[in-house]
N, C-alpha and C positions, 0 to 999 in steps of 0.2 A: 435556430432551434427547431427540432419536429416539428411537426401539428399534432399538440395533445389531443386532437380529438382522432389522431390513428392510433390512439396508445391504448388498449384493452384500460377498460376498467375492472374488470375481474380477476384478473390474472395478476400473480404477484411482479413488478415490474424490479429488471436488473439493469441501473444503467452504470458503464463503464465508460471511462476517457482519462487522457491523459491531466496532467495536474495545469490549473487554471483554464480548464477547455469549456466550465459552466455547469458543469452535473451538479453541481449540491442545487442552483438554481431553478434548474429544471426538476427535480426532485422534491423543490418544496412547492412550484404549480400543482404536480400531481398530488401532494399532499394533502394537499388546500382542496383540489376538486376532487378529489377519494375519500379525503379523511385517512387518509393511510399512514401510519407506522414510517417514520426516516430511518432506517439502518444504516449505518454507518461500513463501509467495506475498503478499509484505506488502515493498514497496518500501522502509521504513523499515528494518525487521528484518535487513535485506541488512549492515547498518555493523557495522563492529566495534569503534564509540565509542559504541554505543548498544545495549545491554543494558537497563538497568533503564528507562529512558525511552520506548524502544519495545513494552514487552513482553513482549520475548522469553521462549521458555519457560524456564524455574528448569533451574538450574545440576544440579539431580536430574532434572526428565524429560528433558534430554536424554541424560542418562546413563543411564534407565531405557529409550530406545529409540533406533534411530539417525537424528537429525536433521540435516537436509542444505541447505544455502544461507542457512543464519542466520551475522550477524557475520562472514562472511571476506572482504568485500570495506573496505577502507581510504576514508577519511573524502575523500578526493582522487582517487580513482579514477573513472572513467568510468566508468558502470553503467547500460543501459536496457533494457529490457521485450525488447529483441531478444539484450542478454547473458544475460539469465535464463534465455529459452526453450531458448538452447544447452546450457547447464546441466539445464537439465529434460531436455530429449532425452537427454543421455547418462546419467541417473539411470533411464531407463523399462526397460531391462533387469532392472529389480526391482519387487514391489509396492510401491505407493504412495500414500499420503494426501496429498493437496496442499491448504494451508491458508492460507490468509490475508483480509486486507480490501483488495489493491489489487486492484478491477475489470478493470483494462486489463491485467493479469497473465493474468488467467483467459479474458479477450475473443480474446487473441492465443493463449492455448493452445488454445481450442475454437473460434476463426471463423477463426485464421491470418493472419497480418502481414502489413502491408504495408511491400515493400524498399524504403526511403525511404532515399537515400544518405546519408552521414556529415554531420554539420552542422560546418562551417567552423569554428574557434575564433573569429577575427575576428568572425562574423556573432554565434555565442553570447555576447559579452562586450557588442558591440551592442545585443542582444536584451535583458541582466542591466540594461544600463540604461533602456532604454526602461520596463522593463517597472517600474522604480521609479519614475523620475520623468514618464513620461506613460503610463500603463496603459490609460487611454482611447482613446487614438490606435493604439496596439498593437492592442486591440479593432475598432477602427474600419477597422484597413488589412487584417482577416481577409477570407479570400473567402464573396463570401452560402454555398455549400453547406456551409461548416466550418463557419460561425459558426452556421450551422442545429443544425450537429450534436452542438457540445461545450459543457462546461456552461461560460459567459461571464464565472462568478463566480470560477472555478476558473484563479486566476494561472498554475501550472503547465502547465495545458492551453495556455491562452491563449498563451502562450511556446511550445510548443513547434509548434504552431499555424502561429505569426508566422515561425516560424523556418526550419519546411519550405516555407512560401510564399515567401519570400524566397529560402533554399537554391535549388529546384527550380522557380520558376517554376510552380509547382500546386498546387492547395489540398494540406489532408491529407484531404479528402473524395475527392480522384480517387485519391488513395495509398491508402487505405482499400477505393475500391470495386474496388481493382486486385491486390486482396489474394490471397498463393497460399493452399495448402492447410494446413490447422490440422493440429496437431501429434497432439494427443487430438478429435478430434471431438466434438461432444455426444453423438451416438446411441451412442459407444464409453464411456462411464462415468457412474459413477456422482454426479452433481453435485446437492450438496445448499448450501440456502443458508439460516441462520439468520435469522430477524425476527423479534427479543424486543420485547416490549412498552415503549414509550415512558417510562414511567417505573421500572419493572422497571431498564431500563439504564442510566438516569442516577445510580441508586444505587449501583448496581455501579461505575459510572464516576466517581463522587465518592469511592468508599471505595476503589478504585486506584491515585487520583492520591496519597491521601494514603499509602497504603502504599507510593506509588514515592519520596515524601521521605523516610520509614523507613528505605529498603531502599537510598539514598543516588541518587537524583537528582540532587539539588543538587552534588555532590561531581560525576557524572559530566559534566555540563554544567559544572562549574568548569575541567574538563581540556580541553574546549573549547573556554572562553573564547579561550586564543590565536591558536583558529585558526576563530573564527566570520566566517562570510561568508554573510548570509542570502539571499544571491543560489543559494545552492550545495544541489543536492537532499538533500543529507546532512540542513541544517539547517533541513528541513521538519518534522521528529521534533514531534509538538503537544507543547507544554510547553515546548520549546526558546527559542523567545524571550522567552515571559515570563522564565522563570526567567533565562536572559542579563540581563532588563531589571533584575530583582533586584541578581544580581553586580554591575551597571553604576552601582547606586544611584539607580537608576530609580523601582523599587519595594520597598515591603517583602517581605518574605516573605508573609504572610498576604494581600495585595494579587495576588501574584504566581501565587500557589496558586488565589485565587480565578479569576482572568481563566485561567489556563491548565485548570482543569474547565470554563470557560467553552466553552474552546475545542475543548476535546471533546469537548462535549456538542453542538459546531456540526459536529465533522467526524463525529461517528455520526449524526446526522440528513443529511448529503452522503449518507453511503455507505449508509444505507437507501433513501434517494430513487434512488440509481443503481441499486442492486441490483434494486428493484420494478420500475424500469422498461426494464434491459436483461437482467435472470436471469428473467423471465416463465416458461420453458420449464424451470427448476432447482426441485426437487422444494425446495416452501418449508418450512421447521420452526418454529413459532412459539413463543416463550419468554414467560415461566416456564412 
């Protein structure tokens, strides 16, 4: 970990890393010696049916300091990177630590959003099926400067992508370069980005998942079950559909357990790959 004592006390502090790499940790030190505000910046962590599956921090540190934007938004709510940032603005009247592993959280707080009007319900329900049953074609109707720009493996993108072309008539690359002013600048804080070592974190992240069946996964995902729709951002949570496939009698458990470390051991090699190549300019920390 750092030495908190290179870590600006004044400055609002942004730290980024991939999942199980130690940020909520390291975020509640500074908390503790700033008195500072935990903000929450992890697009999953936002649900308030996903506790133990997302990570969220233990039911002690957040009562050990005060955390803000974890769990209060409902499993059926409307929630995107432009809800969030309103949320952040009216938390900055106090110090803060802001933490998580969604990129595009942190891209819009220090490069500023682009106002891309409301997407249609019709066009989104649309979009939920295209993007299951021809993802190719979704891909293929993007415009060249988007498709330049967003990862093409990355379903979620790719949809929301198809979605604003369609909406507006313009890629999300002219929305992007039309972007007004960021909220935190980079040159206003302090932004740190973890990059622990390759296999260092797969261990940590195989000895997570199993403490997250422990600590009752399974059970939270069974509550769920009734209202899963993998079409739906909620139920991007990694772990969430094996374990569904489980409940469904799909899979075993032990089957289930495998493929979903699988799958996190593929979304923390994404979100290394994104962080190297757009946090350049974020003060790197390399782990162990």
């Amino acid at each position: 970990m750092p030495d908190l004592s290179a870590i600006s006390r004044e400055l609002p502090v942004l730290i980024a890393g991939p999942t199980a790499s130690g940020k909520s940790a390291l975020a509640l030190e500074l908390a503790a010696r700033d008195g500072r505000l935990v903000v929450n910046a992890d697009a999953l962590q936002v649900y308030d049916c996903w506790r133990v599956l997302s990570a969220r921090p233990p039911v002690a540190d957040e009562a050990a300091a005060p955390h803000r934007l974890y769990g209060h938004i409902g499993r059926e709510a409307e929630y995107s990177v432009g809800h969030w940032l309103r949320e952040v603005e009216a938390l900055l009247s106090h110090p803060v630590v802001i933490v998580g592993g969604t990129g595009l959280y942190f891209m819009a707080l220090t490069e500023g959003l682009a106002g891309i009007p409301p997407i249609p319900a019709a066009l989104r329900l649309e979009a939920d099926g295209l993007r299951v049953g021809d993802y190719d074609a979704m891909v293929a109707a993007l415009d060249p400067g988007t498709a330049a720009r967003i990862d093409l493996r990355n379903p979620a993108r790719v949809q929301r992508a198809w979605e604003v072309l369609h909406a507006t008539g313009r890629g999300l690359a002219f929305w992007q370069d039309s972007t007004g002013p960021a909220l935190l600048p980079r040159a206003d804080v302090e932004a740190i980005v973890l990059q622990p070592e390759t296999d260092w974190l797969n261990q940590r992240i195989d000895r997570r998942f199993e403490q997250m069946i422990a600590a009752g996964a399974l059970e939270e995902v069974r509550s769920a079950l009734p209202f899963w729709d993998a079409a739906r951002p909620w139920a991007k949570a990694i772990g969430a559909p094996e374990l569904i496939a489980h409940l469904r009698g799909d899979l075993d458990l032990a089957e289930a357990v495998t493929a979903a470390t699988i799958a996190s051991h593929q979304y923390a090699k994404r979100q290394r790959t994104w962080f190297r190549s757009r946090m350049r300019d974020w003060r790197a920390v390399s782990l162990p």
